[in-house]
N, CA, C and O atoms as CSV, one atom per row, in Angstrom:
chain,resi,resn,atom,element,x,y,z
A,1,UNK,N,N,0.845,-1.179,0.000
A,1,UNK,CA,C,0.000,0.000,0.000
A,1,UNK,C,C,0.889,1.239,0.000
A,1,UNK,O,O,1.842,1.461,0.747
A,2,UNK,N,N,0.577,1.730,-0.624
A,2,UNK,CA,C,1.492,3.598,-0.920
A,2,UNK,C,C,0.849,4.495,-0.172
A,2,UNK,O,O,-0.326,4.855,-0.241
A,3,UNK,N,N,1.918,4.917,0.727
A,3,UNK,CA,C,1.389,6.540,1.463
A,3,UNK,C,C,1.716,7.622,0.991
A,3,UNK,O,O,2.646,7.920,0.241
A,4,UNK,N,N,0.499,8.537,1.693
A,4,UNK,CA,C,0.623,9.843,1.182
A,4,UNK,C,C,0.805,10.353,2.442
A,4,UNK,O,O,0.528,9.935,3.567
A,5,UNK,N,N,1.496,11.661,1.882
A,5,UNK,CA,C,1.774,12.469,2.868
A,5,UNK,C,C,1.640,13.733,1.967
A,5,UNK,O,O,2.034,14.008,0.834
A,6,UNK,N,N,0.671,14.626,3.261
A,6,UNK,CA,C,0.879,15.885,2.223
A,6,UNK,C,C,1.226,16.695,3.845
A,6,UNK,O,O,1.199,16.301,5.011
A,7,UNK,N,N,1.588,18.171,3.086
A,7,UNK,CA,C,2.536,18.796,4.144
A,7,UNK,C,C,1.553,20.646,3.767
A,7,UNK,O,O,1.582,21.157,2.647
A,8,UNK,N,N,1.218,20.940,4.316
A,8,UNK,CA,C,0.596,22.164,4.589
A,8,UNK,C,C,0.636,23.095,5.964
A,8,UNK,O,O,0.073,22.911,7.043
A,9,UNK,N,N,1.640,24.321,5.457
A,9,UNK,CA,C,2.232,24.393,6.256
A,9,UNK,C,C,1.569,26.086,6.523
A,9,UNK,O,O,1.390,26.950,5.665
A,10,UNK,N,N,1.353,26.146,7.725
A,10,UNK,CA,C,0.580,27.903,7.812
A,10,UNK,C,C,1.725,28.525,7.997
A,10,UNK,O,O,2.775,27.884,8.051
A,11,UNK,N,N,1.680,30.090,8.141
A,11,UNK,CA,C,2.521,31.114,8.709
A,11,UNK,C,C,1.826,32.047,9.668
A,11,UNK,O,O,1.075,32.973,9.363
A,12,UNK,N,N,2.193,31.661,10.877
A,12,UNK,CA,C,1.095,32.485,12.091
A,12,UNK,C,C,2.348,32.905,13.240
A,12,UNK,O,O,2.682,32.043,14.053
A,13,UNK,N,N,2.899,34.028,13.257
A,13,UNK,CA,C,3.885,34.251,14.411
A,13,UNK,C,C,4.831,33.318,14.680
A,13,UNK,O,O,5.070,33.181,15.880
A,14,UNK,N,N,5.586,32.476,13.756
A,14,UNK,CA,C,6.510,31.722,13.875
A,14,UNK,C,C,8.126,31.835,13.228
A,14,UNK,O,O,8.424,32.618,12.325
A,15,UNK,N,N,8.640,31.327,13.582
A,15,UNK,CA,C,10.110,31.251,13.159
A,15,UNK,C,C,10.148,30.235,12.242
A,15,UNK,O,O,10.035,29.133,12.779
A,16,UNK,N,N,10.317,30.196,10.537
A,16,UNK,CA,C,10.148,29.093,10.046
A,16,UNK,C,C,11.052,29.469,8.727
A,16,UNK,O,O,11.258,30.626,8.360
A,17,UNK,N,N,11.437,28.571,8.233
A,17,UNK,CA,C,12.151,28.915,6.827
A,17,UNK,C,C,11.182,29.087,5.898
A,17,UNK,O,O,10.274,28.317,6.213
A,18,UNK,N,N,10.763,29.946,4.494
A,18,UNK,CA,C,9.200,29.902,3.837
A,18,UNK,C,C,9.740,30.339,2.862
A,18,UNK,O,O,10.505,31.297,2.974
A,19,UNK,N,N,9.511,29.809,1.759
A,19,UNK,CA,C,8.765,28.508,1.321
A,19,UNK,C,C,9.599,27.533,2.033
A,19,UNK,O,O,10.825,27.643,1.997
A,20,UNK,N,N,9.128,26.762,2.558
A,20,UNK,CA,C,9.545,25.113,2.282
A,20,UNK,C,C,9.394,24.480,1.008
A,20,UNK,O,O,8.260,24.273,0.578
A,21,UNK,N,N,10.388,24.155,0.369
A,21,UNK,CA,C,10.740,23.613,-1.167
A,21,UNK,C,C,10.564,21.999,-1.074
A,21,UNK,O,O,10.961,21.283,-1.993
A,22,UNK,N,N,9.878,21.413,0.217
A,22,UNK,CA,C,9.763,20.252,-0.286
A,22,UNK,C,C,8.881,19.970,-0.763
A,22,UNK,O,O,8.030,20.859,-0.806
A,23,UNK,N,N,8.523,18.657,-1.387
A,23,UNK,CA,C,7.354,18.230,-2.177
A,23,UNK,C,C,5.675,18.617,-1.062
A,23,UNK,O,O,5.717,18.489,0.162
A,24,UNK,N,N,4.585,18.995,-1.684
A,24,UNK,CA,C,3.722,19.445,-0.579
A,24,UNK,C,C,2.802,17.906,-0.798
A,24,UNK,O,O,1.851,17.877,-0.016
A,25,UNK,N,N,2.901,16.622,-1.710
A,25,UNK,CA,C,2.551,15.489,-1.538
A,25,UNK,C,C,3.187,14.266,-2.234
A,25,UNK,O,O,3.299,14.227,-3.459
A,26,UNK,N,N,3.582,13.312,-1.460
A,26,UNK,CA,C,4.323,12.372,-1.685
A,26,UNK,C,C,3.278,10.791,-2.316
A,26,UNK,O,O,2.285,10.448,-1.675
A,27,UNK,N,N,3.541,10.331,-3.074
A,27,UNK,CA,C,3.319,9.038,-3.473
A,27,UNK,C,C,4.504,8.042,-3.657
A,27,UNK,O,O,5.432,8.315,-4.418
A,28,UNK,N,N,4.478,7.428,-3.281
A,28,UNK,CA,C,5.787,6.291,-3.759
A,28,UNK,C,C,5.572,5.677,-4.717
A,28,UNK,O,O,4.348,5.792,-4.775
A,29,UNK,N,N,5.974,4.834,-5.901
A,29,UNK,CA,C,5.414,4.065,-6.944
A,29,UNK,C,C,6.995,4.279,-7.726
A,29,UNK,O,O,7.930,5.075,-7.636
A,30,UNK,N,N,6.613,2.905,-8.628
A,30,UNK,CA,C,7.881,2.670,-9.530
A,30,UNK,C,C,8.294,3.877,-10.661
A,30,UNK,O,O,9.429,3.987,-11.124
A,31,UNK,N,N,7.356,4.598,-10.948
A,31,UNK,CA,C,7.104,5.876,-11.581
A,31,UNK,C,C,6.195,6.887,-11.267
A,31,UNK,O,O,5.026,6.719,-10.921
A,32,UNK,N,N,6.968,8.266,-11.445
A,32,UNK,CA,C,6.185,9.269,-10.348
A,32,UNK,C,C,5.735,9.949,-11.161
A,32,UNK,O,O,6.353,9.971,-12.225
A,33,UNK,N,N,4.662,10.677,-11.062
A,33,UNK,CA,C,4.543,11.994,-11.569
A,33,UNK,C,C,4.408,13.236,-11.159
A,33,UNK,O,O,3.760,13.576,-10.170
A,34,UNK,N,N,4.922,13.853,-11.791
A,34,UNK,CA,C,5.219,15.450,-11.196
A,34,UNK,C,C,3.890,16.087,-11.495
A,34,UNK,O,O,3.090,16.006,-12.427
A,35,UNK,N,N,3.965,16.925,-10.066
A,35,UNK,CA,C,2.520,18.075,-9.977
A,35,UNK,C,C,3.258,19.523,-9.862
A,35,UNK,O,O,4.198,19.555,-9.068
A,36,UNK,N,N,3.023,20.428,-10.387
A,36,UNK,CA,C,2.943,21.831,-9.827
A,36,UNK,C,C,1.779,22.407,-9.586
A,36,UNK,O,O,1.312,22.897,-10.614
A,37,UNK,N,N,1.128,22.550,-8.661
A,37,UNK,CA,C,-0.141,23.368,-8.285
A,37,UNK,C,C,0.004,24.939,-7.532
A,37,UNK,O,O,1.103,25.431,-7.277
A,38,UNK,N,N,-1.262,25.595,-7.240
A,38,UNK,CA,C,-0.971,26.786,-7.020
A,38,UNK,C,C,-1.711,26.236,-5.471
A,38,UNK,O,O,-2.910,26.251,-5.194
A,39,UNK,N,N,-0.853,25.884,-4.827
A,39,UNK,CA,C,-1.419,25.667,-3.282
A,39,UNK,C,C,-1.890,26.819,-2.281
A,39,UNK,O,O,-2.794,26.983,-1.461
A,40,UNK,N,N,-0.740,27.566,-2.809
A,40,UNK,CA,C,-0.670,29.096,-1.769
A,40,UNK,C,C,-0.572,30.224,-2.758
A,40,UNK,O,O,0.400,30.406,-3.491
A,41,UNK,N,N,-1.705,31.001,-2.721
A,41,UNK,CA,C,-1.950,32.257,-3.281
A,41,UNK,C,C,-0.251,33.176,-3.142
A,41,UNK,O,O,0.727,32.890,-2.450
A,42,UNK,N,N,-0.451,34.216,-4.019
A,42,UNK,CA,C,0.407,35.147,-4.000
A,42,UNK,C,C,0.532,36.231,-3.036
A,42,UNK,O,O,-0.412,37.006,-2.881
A,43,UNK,N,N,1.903,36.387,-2.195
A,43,UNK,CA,C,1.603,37.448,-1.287
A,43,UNK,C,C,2.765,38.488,-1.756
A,43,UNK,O,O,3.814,38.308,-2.376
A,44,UNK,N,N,1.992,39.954,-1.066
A,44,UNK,CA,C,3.321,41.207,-1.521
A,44,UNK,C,C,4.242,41.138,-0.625
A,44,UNK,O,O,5.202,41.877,-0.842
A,45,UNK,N,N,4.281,40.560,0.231
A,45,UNK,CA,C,5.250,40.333,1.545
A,45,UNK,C,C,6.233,39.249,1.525
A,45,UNK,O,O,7.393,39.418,1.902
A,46,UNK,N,N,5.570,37.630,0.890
A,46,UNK,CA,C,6.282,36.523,1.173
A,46,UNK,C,C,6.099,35.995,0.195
A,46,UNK,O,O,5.110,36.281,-0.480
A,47,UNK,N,N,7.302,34.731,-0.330
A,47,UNK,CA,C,6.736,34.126,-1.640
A,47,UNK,C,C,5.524,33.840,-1.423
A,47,UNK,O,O,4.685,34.280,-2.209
A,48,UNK,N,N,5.201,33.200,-0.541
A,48,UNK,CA,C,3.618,32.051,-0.637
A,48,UNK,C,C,2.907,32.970,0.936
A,48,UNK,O,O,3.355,33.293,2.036
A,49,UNK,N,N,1.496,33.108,0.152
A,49,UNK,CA,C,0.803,33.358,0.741
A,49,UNK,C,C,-0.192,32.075,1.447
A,49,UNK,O,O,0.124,30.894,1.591
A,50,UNK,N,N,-1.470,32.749,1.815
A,50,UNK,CA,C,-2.758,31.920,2.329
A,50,UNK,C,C,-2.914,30.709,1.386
A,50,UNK,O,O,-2.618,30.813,0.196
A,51,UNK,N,N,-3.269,29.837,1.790
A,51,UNK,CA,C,-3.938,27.981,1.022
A,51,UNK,C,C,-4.917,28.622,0.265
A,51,UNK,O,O,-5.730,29.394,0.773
A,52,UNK,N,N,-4.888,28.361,-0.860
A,52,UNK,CA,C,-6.081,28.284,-1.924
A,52,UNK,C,C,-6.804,27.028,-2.166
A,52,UNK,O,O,-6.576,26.168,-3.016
A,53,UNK,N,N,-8.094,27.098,-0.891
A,53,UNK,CA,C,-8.854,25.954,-0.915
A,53,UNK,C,C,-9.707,25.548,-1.957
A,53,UNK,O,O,-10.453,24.573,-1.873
A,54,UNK,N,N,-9.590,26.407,-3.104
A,54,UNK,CA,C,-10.736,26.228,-4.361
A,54,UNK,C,C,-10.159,25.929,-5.385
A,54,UNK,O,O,-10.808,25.466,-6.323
A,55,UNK,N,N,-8.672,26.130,-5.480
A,55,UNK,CA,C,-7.880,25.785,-6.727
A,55,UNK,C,C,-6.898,24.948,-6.537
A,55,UNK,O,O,-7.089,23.886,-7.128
A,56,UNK,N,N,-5.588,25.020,-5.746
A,56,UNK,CA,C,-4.651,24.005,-5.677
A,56,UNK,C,C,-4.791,23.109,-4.931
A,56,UNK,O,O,-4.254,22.018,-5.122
A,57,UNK,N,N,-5.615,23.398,-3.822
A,57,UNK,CA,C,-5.859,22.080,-2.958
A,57,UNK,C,C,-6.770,21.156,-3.623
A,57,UNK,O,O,-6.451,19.986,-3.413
A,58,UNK,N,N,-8.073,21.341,-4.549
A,58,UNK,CA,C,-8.738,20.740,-5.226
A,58,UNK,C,C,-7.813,19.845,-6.666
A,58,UNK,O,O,-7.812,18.682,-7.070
A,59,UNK,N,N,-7.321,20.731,-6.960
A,59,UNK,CA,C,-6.757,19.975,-8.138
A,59,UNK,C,C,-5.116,18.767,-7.262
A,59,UNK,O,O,-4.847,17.623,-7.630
A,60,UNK,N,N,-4.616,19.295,-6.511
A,60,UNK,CA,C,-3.921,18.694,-5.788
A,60,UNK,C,C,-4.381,16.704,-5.378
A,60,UNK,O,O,-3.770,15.641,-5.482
A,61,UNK,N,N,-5.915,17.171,-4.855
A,61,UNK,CA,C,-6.660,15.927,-4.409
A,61,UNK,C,C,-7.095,15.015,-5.382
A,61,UNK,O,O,-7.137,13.791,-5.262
A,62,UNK,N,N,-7.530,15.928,-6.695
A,62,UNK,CA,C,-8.175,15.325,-7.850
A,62,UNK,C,C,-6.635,14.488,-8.724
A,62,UNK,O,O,-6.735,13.543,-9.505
A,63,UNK,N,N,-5.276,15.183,-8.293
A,63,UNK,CA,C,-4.403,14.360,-8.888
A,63,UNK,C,C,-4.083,13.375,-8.412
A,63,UNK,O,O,-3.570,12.504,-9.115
A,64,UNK,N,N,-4.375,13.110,-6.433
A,64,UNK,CA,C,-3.704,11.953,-5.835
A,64,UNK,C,C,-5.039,11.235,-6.032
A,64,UNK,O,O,-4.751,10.059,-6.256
A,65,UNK,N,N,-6.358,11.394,-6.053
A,65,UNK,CA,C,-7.181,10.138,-5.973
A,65,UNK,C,C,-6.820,9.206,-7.357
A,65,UNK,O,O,-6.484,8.022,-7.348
A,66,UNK,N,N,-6.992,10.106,-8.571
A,66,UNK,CA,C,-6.742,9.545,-9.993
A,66,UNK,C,C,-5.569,8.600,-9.841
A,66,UNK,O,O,-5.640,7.751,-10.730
A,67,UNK,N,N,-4.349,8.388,-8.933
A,67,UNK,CA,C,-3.368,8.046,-8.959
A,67,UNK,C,C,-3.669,7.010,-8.099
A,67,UNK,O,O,-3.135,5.912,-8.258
A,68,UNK,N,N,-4.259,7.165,-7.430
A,68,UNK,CA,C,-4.718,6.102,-6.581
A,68,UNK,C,C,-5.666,5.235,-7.295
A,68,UNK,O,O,-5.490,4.023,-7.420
A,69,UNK,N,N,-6.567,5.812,-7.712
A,69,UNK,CA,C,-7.653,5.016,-8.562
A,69,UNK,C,C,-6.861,4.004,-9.585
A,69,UNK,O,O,-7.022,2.784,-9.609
A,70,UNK,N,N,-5.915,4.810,-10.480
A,70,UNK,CA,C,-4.989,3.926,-11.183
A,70,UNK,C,C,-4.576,2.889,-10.778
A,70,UNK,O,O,-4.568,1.908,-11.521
A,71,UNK,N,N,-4.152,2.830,-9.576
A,71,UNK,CA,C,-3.026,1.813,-9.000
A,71,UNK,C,C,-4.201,0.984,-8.102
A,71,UNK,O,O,-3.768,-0.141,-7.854
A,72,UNK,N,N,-5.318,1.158,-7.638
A,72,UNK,CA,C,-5.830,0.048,-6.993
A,72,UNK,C,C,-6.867,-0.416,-7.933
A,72,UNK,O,O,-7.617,-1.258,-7.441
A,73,UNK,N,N,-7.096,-0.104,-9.100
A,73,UNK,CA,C,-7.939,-0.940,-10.232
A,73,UNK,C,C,-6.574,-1.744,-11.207
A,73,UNK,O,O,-6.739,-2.316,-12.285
A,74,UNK,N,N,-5.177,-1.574,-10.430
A,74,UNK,CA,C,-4.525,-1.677,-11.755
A,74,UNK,C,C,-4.226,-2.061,-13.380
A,74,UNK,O,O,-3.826,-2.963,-14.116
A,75,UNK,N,N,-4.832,-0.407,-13.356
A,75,UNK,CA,C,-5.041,-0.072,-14.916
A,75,UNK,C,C,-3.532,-0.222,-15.410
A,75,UNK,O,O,-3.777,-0.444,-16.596
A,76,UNK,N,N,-2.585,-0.243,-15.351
A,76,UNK,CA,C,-1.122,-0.233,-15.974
A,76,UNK,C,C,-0.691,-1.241,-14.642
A,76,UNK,O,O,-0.420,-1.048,-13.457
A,77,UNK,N,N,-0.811,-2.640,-15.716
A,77,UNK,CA,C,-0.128,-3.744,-14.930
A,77,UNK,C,C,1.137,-4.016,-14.574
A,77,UNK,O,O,1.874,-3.967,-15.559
A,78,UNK,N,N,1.879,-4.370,-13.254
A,78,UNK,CA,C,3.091,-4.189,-13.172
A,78,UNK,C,C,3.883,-2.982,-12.756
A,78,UNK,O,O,5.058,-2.853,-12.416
A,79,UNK,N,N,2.909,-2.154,-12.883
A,79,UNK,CA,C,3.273,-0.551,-12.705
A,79,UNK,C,C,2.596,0.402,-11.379
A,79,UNK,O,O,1.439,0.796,-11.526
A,80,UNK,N,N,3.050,0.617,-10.597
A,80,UNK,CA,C,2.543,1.657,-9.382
A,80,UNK,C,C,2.816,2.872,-9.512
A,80,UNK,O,O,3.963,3.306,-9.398
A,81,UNK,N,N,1.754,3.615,-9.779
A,81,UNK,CA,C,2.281,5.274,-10.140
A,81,UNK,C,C,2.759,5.836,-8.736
A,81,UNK,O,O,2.260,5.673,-7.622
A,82,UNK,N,N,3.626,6.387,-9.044
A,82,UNK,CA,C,3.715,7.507,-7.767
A,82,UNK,C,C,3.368,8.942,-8.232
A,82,UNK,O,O,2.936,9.264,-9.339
A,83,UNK,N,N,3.627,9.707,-7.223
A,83,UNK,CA,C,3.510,11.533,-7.589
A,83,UNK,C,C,4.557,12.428,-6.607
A,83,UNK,O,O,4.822,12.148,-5.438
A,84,UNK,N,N,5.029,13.454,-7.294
A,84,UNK,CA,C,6.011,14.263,-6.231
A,84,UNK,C,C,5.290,15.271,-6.436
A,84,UNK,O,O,5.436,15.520,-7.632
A,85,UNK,N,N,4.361,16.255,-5.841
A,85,UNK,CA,C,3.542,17.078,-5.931
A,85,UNK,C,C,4.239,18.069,-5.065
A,85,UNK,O,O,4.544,17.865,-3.890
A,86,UNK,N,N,4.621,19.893,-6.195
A,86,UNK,CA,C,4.850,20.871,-5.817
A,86,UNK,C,C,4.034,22.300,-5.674
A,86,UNK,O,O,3.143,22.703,-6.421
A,87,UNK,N,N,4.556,22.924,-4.568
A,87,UNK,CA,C,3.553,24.303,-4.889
A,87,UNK,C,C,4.675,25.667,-5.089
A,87,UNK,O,O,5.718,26.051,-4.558
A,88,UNK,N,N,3.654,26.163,-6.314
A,88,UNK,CA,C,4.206,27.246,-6.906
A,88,UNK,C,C,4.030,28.786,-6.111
A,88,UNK,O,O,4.812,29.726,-5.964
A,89,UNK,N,N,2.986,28.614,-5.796
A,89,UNK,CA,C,2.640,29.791,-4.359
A,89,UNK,C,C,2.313,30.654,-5.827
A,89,UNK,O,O,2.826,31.773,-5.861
A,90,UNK,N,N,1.679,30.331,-6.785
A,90,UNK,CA,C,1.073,31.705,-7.727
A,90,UNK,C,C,2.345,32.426,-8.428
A,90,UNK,O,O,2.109,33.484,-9.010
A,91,UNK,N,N,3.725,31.918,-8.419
A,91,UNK,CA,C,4.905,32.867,-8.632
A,91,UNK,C,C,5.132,32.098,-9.708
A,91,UNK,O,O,5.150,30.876,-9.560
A,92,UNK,N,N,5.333,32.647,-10.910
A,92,UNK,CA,C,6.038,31.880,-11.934
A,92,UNK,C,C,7.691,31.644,-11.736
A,92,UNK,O,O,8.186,30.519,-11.810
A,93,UNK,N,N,8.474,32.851,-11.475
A,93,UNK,CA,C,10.012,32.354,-10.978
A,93,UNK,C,C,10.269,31.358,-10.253
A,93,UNK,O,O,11.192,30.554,-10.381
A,94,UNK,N,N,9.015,31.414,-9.062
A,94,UNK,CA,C,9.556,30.538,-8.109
A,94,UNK,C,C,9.188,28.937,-8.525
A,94,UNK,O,O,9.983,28.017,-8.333
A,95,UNK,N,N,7.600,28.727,-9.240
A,95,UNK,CA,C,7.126,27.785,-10.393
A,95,UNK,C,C,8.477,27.011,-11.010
A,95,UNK,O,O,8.944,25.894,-10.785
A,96,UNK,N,N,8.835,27.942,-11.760
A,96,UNK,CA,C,10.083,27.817,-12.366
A,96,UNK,C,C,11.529,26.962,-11.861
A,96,UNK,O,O,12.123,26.020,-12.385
A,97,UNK,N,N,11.758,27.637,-10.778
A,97,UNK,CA,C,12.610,26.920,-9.508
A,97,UNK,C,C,11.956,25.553,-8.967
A,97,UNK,O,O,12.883,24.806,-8.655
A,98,UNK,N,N,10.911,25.041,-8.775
A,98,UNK,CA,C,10.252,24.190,-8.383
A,98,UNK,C,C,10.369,23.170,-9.359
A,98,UNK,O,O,10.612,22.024,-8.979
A,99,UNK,N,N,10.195,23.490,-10.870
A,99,UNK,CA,C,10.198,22.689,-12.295
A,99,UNK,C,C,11.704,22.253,-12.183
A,99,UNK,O,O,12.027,21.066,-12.233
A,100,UNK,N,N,12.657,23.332,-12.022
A,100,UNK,CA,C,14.053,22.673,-12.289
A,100,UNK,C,C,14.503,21.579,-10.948
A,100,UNK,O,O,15.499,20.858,-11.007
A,101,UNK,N,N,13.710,21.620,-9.952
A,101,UNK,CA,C,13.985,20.782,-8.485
A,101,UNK,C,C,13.610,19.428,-9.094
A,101,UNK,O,O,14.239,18.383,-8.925
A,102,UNK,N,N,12.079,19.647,-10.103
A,102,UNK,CA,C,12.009,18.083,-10.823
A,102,UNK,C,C,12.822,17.011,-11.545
A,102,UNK,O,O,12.749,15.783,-11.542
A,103,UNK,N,N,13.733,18.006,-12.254
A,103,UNK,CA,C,14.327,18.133,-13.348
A,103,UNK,C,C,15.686,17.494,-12.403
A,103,UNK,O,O,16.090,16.331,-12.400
A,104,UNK,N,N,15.915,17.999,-12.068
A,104,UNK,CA,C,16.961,17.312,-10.742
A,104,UNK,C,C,16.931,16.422,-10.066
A,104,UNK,O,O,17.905,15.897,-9.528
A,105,UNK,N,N,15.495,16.015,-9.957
A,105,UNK,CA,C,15.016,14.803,-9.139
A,105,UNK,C,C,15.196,15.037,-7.600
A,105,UNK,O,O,15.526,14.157,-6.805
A,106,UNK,N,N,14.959,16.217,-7.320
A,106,UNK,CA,C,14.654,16.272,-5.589
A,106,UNK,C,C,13.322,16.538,-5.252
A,106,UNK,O,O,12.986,16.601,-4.069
């Protein structure tokens, strides 16, 4: 069985490094696929703002069930999808930086 882990992380009076550049949901599987979503709105202050509960978190969920759905009807025999799912925080540079982390395989 493959876990998920997703990582959503607030900013409320804390000491924290931000963005956190790690993946915001993990799948394990023999082949992964890469997500960029817009998890966290754009802020004038910080890369990543507030959770965007209507857009990246939705499409976020709609990519891990499909992946899941895949792998427990297994539609591609022999094969367990995984996913490394990133958030862009609405910034294309930082988008950008996130694409080449794929590209790198971290």
């Amino acid at each position: 069985m493959n876990s998920i882990i997703i990582l959503l992380v607030s900013v409320a009076n804390c000491e924290l490094i931000w963005p956190k550049k790690d993946q915001v949901a993990i799948i394990d599987g023999d082949v992964a696929i890469g997500g960029l979503m817009m998890i966290h709105e754009r802020d004038e202050h910080l890369i990543c703002g507030q959770v965007m509960p209507q857009g990246g978190i939705q499409a976020t969920e709609a990519m891990l069930y499909t992946i899941r759905w895949i792998n427990d009807n297994k539609i591609i025999p022999g094969i367990n999808l995984g996913a490394r799912i990133k958030d862009d925080c609405d910034r294309d540079i930082y988008g950008l930086e996130q694409s080449v982390d794929f590209i790198r395989g971290k």
